[in-house]
C-alpha positions in Angstrom: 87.9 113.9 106.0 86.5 113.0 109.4 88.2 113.7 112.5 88.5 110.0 113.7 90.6 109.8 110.0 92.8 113.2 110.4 94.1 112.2 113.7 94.2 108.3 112.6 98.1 108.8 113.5 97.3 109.6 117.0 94.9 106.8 117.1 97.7 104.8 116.2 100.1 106.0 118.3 97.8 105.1 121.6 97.9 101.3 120.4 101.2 101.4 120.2 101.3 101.7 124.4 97.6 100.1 125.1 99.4 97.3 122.7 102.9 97.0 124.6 100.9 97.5 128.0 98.4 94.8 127.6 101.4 92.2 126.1 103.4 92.6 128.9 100.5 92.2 131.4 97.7 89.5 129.9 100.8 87.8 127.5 99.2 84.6 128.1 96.0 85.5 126.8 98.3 87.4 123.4 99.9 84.3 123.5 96.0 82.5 122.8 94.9 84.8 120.2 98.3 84.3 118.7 97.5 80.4 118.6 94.2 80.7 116.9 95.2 80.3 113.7 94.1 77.6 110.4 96.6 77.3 107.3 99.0 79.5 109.1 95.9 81.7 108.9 95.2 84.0 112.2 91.3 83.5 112.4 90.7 86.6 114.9 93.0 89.0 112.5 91.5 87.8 109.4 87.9 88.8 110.8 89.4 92.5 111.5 91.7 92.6 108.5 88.0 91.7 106.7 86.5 94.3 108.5 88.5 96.7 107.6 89.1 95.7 103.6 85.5 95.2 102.6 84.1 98.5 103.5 86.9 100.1 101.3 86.3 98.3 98.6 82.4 98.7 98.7 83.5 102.2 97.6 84.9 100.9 94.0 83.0 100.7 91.4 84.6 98.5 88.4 82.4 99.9 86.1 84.6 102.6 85.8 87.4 100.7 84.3 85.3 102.0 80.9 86.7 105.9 81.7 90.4 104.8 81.6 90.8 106.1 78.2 89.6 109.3 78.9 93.0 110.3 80.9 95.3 108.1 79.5 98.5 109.8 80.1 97.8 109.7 83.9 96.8 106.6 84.1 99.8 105.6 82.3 101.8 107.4 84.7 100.5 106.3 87.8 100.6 102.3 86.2 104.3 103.0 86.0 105.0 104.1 89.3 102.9 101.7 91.1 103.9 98.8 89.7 107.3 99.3 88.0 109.0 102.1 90.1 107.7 101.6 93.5 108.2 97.8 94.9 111.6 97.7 93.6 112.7 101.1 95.0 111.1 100.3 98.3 113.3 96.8 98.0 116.3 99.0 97.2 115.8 101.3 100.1 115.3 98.6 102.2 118.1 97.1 101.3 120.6 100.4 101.7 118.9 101.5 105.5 117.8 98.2 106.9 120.1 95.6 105.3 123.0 98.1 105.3 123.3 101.6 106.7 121.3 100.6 109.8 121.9 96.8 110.4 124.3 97.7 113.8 121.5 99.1 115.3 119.0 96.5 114.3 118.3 93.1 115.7 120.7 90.6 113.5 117.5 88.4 113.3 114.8 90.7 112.0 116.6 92.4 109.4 115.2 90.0 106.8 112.0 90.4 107.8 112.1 93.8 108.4 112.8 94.6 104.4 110.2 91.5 104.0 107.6 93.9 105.7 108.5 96.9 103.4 108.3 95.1 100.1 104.4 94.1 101.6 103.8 97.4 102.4 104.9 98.7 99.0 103.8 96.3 96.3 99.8 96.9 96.6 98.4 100.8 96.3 96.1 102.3 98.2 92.9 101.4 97.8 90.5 103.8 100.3 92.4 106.8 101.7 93.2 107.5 97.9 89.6 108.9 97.4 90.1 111.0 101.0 93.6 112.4 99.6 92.2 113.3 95.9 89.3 115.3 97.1 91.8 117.7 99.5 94.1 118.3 96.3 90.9 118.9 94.0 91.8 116.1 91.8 89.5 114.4 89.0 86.9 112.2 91.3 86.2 109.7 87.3 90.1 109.8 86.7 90.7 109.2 90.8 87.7 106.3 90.7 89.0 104.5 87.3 92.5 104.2 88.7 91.7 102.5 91.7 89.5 100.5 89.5 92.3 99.2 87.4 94.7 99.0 90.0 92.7 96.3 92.4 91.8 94.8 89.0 96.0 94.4 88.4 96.4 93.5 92.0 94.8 90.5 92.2 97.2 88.8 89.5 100.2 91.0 90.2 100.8 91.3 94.1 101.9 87.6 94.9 104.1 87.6 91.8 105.8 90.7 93.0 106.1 90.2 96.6 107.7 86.8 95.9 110.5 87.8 93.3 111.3 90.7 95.7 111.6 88.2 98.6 113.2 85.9 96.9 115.8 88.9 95.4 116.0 89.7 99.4 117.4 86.5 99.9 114.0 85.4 101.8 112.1 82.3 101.4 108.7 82.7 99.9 106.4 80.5 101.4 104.1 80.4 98.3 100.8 78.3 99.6 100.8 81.0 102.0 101.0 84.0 99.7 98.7 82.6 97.5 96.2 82.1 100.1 96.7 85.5 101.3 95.8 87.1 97.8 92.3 85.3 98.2 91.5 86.1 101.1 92.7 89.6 101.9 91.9 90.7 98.2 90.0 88.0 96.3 87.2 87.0 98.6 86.9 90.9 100.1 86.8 92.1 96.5 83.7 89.7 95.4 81.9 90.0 98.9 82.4 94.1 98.4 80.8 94.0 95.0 77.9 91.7 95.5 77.1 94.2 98.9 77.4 97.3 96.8 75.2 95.9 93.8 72.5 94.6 96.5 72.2 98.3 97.6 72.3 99.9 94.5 69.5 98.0 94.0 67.6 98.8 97.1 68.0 103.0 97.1 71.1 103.8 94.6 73.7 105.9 95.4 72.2 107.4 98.6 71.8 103.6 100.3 75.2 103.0 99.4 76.5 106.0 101.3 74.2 105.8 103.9 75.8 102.4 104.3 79.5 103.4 104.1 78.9 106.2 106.1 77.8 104.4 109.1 80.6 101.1 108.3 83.8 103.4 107.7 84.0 103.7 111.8 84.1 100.2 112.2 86.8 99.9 109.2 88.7 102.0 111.2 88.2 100.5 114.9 88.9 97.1 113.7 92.5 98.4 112.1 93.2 99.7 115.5 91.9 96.6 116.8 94.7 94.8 115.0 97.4 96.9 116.1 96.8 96.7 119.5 97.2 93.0 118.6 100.0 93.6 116.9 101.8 95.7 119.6 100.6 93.1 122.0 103.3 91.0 120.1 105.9 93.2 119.6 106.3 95.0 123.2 109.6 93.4 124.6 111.0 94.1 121.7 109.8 97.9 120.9 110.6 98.4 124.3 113.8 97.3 124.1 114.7 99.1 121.2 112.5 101.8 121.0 114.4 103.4 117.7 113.9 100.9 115.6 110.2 102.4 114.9 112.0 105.2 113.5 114.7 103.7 111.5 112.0 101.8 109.9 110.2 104.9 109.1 113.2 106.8 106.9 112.8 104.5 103.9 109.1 104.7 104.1 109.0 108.3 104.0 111.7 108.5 101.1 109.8 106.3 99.3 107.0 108.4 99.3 108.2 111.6 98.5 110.4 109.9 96.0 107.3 108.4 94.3 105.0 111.2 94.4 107.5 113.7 93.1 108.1 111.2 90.2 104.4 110.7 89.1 104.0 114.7 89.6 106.6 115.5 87.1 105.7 112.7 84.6 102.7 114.1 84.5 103.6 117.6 84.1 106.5 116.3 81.4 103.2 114.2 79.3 101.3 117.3 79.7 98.0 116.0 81.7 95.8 118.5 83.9 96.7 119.6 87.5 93.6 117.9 88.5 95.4 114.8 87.3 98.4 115.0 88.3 97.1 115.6 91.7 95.3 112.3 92.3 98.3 110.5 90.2 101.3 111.4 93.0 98.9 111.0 96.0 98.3 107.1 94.5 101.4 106.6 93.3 103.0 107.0 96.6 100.3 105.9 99.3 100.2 101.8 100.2 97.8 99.3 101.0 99.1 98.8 104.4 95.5 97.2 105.6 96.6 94.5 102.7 100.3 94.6 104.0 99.6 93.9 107.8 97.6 90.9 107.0 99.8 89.6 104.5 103.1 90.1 106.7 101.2 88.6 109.7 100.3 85.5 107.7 103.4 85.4 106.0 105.4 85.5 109.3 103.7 85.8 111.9 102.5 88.1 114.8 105.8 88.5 116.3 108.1 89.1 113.1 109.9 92.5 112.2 107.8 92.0 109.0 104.7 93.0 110.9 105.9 95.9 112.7 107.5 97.4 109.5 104.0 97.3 108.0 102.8 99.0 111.1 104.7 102.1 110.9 103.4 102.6 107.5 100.5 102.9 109.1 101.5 105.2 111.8 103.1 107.5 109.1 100.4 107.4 106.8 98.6 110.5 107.7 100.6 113.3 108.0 102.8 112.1 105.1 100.1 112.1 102.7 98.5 115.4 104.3 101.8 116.8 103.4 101.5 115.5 99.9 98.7 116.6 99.4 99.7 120.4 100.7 102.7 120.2 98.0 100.4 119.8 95.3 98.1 122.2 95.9 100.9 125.0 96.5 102.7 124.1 92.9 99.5 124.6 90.9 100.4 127.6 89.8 103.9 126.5 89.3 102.5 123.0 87.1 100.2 124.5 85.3 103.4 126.9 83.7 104.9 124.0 82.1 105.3 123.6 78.6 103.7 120.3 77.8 100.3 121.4 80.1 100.3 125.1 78.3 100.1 123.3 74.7 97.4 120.6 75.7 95.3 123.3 77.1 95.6 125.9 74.1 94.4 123.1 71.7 91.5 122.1 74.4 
């Protein structure tokens, strides 16, 4: 992990105040950027959200959909949490701290969007930092690799049906055309221009052109997602400043959603019996988010300015250190996992 990626929360953290700064000083020019837009499309966001999505996926190789057999039980786990445990607990949670236990303190207006934002950030999985988080907790890079694999493969016909039930259970009105045009381009299009970029450098110099590549793109992947939160700040300065706790109620179901979801795919996977080095890689995806997919999808949805867009945002700004801390619970339970019945028997007959 480099160091530009372990302190990616304190990146974050200073674009939260050169975001709210520059807002309330150039807002006309915010207000321009803001403007720029085609289809309810943001054209300057869309070039950074592109940035930052194609370099991630140039890591993927579908190829690898041909291993999921090989660890089926995790695979079957981490299916299950991703896509049928942890959008609708997410929604749920949403619905208890924002729509509920929180709403006094929250802007009667944004509340809506607020648990619109984190059923976005929830209903994709992580597509990038997943291979950062495996290789800490030792996990199974072909298992780690085949998942993502088959998850983008899934999310391209599963987010928009997803997100839009969720909204539409959240009492929210899904503007469809729009959804639908953000699964092509924030997943679609970046998917097929990733591919035909990694297969062109294959081709040149194999595996060491590709990582030569990725190793000298992943800074910009990274600049251009700070890029878009200074943006995004830009936006949402008055109102951050004005209530500055609302970053941290926001952040309460985001964190109980991921230890909630880790702990679930951990123990699943101890229960079926697969290998620590399984396991591992299975909690860290089932709980991590595609919150590069979520800010552009919540910014196109609704808009620079919505409570949407800023819940997505302080998935970002949590990311890190949750999933560091993750990733420190699994490796101190290894001893602890591998004492489990169901592990014990699969082993002896291995």
């Amino acid at each position: 992990m480099s160091r530009f990626e372990r302190y990616l929360t304190v990146w974050v953290a200073l674009c939260i105040v050169a975001g709210v700064a520059l807002g309330h000083f150039f807002a006309p020019l915010f207000q321009a950027i803001g403007s720029a837009e085609i289809a309810k499309v943001n054209l300057p966001v869309a070039v950074l959200i592109w940035l930052m999505i194609i370099p991630m996926l140039m890591k993927v190789d579908f190829r690898s959909l041909s291993q999921v057999g090989r660890h089926w039980r995790g695979i079957g786990v981490t299916l299950f949490v991703n896509w049928a445990v942890k959008p609708f607990s997410m929604a749920a949670l949403g619905a208890f701290f924002i729509g509920y236990l929180f709403r006094p303190f929250l802007p009667a207006g944004e509340i809506n969007s607020y648990i619109a934002g984190l059923i976005l950030l929830a209903a994709a999985p992580c597509t990038a930092m997943v291979f950062v988080w495996s290789s800490l907790s030792r996990g199974e890079p072909n298992f780690t690799l085949s998942q993502v694999a088959l998850n983008d493969t899934i999310m391209v016909v599963a987010f928009a049906p997803i997100v839009g039930l969720l909204l539409g259970l959240s009492a929210i009105t899904v503007p469809w055309e729009t959804l639908v045009l953000s699964v092509g381009l924030y997943i679609v299009i970046p998917v097929v221009i990733a591919q035909l970029a990694r297969t062109a450098l294959l081709r040149r110099g194999g595996e060491p052109a590709l990582s030569g590549v990725l190793a000298k793109i992943q800074p910009l992947s990274l600049t251009a997602l700070l890029a878009t939160l200074v943006l995004l700040f830009g936006f949402q300065g008055e109102q951050i400043i004005g209530q500055p706790a609302i970053i941290a109620m926001l952040a309460v179901p985001i964190l109980i959603q991921v230890y909630f979801n880790s702990a679930l795919a951990y123990m699943l996977n101890r229960l079926s019996g697969e290998a620590h080095c399984v396991a591992g890689p299975s909690a860290l995806i089932g709980a991590s988010n595609f919150f590069e997919l979520a800010v552009a999808a919540a910014i196109s949805l609704f808009g620079f300015s919505s409570g949407a867009a800023l819940a997505t945002v302080v998935g970002v700004l949590i990311e890190v250190p949750v999933m560091l801390s993750v990733v420190a619970i699994v490796n101190a339970s290894k001893g602890w996992y591998e004492r489990g019945a169901a592990v014990r028997r699969l082993a002896e007959r291995a």
